[in-house]
BABA-199892 format. One record per residue (C-alpha): x, z, y; residue in one letter; residue number from 0. Coordinates in nm, 2 decimals, always signed. Example, Ala and Ser with C-alpha at 12.3 -4.5 7.8 and 13.67 -1.06 7.14 Angstrom:
REM BABA-199892
+1.23,+0.78,-0.45,a,0
+1.37,+0.71,-0.11,s,1
This chain:
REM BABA-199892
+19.16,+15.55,+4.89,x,0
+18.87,+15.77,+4.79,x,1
+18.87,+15.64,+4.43,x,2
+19.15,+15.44,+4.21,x,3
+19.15,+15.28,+3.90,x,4
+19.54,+15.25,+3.81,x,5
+19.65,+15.02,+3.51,x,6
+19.33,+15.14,+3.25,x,7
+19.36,+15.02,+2.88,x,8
+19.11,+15.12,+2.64,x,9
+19.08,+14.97,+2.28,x,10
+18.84,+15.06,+1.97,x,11
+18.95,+15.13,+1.61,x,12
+18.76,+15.05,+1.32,x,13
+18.93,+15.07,+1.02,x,14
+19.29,+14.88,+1.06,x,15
+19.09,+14.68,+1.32,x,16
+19.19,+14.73,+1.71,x,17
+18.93,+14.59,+1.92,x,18
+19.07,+14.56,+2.33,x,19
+18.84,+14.71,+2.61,x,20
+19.00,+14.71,+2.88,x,21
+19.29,+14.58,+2.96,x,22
+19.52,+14.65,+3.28,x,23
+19.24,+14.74,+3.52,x,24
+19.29,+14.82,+3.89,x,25
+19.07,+14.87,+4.11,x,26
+18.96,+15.10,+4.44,x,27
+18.78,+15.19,+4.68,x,28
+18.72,+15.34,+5.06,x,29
+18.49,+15.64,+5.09,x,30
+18.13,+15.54,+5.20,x,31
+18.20,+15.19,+5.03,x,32
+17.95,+15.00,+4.78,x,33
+18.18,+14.89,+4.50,x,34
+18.01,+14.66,+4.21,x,35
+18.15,+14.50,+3.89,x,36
+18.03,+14.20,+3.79,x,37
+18.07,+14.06,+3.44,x,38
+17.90,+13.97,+3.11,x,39
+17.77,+14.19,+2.83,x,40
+18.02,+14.31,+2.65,x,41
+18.36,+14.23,+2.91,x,42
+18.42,+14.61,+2.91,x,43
+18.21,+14.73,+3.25,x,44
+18.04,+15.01,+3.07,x,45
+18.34,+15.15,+2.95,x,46
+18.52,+15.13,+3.27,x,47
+18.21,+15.32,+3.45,x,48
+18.20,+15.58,+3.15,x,49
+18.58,+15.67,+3.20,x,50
+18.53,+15.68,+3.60,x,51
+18.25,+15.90,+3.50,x,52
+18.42,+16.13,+3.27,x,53
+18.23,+16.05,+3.00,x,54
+18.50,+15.86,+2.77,x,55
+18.94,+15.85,+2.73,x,56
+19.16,+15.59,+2.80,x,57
+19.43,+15.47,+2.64,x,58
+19.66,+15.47,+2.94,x,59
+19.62,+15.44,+3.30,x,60
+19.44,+15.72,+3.55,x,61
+19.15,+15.75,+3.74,x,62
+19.14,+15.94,+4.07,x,63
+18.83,+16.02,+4.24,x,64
+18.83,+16.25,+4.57,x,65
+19.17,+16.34,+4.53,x,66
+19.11,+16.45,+4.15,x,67
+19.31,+16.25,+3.88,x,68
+18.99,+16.25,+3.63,x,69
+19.24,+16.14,+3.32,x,70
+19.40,+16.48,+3.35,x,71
+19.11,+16.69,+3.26,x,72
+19.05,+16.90,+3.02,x,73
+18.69,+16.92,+2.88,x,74
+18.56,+17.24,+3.08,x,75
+18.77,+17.08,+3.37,x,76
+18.61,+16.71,+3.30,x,77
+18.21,+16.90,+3.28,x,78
+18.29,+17.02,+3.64,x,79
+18.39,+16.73,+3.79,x,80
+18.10,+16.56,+3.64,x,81
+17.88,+16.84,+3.77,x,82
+17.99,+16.85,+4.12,x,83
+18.15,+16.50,+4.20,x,84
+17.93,+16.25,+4.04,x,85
+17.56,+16.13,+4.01,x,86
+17.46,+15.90,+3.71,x,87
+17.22,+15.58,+3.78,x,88
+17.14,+15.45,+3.47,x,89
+16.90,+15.12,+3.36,x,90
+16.71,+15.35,+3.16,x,91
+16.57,+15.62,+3.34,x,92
+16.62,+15.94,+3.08,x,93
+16.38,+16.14,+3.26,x,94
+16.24,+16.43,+3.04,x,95
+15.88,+16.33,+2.96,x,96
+15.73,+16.72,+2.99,x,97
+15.87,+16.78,+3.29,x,98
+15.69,+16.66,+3.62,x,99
+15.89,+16.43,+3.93,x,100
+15.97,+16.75,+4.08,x,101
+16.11,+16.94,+3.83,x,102
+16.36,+16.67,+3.69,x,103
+16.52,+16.71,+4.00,x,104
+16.53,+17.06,+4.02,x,105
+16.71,+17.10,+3.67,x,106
+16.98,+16.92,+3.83,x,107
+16.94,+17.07,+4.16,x,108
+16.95,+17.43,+3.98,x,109
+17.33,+17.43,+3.84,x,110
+17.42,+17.24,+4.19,x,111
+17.65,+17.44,+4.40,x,112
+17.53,+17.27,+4.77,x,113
+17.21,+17.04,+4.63,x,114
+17.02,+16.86,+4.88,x,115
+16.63,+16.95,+4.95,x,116
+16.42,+16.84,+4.62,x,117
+16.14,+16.75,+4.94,x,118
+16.38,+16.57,+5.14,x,119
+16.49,+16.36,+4.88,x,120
+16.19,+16.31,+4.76,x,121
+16.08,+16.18,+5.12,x,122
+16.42,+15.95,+5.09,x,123
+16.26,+15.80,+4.77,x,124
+15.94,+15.73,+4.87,x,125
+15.82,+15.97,+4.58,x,126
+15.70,+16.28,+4.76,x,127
+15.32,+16.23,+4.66,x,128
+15.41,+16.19,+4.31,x,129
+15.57,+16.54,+4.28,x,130
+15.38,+16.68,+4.02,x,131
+15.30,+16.36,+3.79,x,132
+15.48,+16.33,+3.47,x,133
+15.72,+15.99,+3.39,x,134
+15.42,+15.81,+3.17,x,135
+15.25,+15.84,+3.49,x,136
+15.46,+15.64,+3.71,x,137
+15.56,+15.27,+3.71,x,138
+15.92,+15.16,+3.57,x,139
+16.04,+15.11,+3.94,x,140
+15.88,+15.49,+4.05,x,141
+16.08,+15.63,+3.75,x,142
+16.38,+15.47,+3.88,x,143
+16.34,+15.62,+4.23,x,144
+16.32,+15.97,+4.07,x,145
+16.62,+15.87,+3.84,x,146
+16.80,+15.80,+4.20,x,147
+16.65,+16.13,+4.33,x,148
+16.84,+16.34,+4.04,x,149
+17.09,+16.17,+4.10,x,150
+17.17,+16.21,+4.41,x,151
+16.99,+16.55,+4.53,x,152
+17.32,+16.74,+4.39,x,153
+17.46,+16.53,+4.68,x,154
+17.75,+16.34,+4.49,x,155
+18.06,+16.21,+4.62,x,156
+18.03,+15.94,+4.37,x,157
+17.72,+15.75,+4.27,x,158
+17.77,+15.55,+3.94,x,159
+17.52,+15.27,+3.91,x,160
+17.50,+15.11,+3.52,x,161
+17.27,+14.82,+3.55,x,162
+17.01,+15.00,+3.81,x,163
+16.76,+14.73,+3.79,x,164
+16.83,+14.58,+3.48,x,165
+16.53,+14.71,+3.34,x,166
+16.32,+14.59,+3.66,x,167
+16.08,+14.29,+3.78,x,168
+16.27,+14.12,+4.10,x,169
+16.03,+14.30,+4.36,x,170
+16.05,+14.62,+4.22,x,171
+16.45,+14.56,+4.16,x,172
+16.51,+14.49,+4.55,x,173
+16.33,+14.78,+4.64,x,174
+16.57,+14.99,+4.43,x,175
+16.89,+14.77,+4.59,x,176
+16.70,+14.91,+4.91,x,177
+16.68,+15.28,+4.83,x,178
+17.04,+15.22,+4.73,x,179
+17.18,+15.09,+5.04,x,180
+16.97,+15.36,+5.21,x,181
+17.13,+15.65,+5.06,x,182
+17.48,+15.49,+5.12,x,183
+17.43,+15.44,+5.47,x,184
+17.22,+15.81,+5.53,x,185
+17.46,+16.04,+5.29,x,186
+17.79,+15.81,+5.34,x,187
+17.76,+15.86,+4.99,x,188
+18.04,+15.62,+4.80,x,189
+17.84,+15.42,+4.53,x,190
+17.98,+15.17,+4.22,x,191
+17.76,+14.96,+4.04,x,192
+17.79,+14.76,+3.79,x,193
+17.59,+14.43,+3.70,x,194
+17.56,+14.08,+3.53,x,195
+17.40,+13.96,+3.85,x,196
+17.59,+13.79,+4.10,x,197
+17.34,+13.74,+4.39,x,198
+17.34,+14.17,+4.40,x,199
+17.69,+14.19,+4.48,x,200
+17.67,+14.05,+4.81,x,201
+17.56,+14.41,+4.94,x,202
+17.84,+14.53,+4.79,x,203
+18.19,+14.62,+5.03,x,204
+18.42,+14.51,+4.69,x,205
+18.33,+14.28,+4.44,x,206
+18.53,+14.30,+4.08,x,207
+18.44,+14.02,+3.87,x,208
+18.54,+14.15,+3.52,x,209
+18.54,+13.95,+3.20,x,210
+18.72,+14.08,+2.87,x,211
+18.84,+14.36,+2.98,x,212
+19.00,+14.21,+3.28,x,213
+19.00,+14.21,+3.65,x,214
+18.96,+13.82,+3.69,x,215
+18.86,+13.88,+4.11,x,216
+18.88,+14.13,+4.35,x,217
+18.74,+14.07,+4.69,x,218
+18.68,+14.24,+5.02,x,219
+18.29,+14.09,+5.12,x,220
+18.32,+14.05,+5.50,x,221
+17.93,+13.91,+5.47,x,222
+17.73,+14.19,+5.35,x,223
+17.37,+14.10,+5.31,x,224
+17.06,+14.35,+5.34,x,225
+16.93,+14.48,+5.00,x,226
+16.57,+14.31,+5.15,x,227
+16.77,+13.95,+5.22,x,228
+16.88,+13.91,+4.82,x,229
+16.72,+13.64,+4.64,x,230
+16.81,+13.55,+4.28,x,231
């Protein structure tokens, strides 16, 4: 398996309160697989993302991406792994407002050890004629697609997804499910996602539904539907 999730806990203290996260996760997948969580806000999907990510600890358990057991790192080990191994897809776009299309992808494609061609991807994303405008000059679904082009121009092995379109109108969100499935089948790139929406994991290989912290589901989808073909 390209990725596994193996027995993850994860609880919050406040005071002499423990709050559970995550509780006994496992989960995995193939390389070039679409992976997506599904669950409510608030059953623990963020936090399980974050950890794959390297941006927050367990408890107990491991995470092993590409061979590299992720809950083993140290910090200057874990800011590698994040800078060569994954690409972040968040529902808010965190695009630096005085910087143009262009050159929020070249700040990541600048401390990228094999990046991709800024034009190329840009051609992927449909955003080449936008280059040089700034983020309050495009539409929420055009700063998505050059959220997506960061991402992915470092050419990732893993593609984390938080809510991609959860900030989105249903047109402009399918288009994004698209661009997704597009970069997955051109780049073999291996992508997770997670969302509340049920109807977006049927593009998905593996479906985790999630709820309190637990791994209620797991399936393998046999059916997997064109990005264009969802309806919700």
């Amino acid at each position: 398996m390209f990725m596994q999730v193996n027995n993850l806990k994860k609880s919050y203290k406040t005071g002499n309160i423990v709050t559970p996260v995550l509780d006994n996760v496992n989960l995995s997948l193939d390389n070039g697989e679409i992976g997506a969580i599904l669950g409510p806000s608030g059953s623990g999907k963020s936090t399980l993302l974050n950890i794959i990510g390297g941006l927050d600890f367990c408890d107990h358990g491991s995470v092993i991406v590409d061979n590299t057991e992720v809950t083993k790192l140290s910090d200057k080990r874990l800011t590698e792994y994040r800078r060569k191994k994954i690409g972040f897809i968040f529902q808010f776009y965190n695009l630096i407002p005085h910087l143009t299309v262009g050159e929020n992808i070249e700040v990541v494609s600048n401390i990228s050890k094999h990046p991709l061609s800024t034009d190329e991807i840009l051609k992927d994303v449909d955003m080449l004629d936008k280059k040089y405008r700034f983020p309050n000059e495009l539409s929420g679904g055009e700063q998505q697609r050059t959220a997506i082009a960061r991402a992915i121009v470092k050419n990732p092995s893993l593609l984390l997804c938080d809510e991609p379109t959860g900030a989105l109108d249903f047109l402009t969100s399918r288009e994004i499910l698209k661009l997704l499935q597009k970069i997955n089948r051109n780049f073999s790139t291996t992508i997770l996602m997670i969302t509340h929406n049920e109807a977006i994991s049927s593009m998905a290989h593996r479906i985790y539904k999630v709820r309190s912290g637990k791994i209620l589901e797991n399936k393998i989808n046999k059916n997997i539907i064109p990005a264009e073909r969802i309806e919700w």
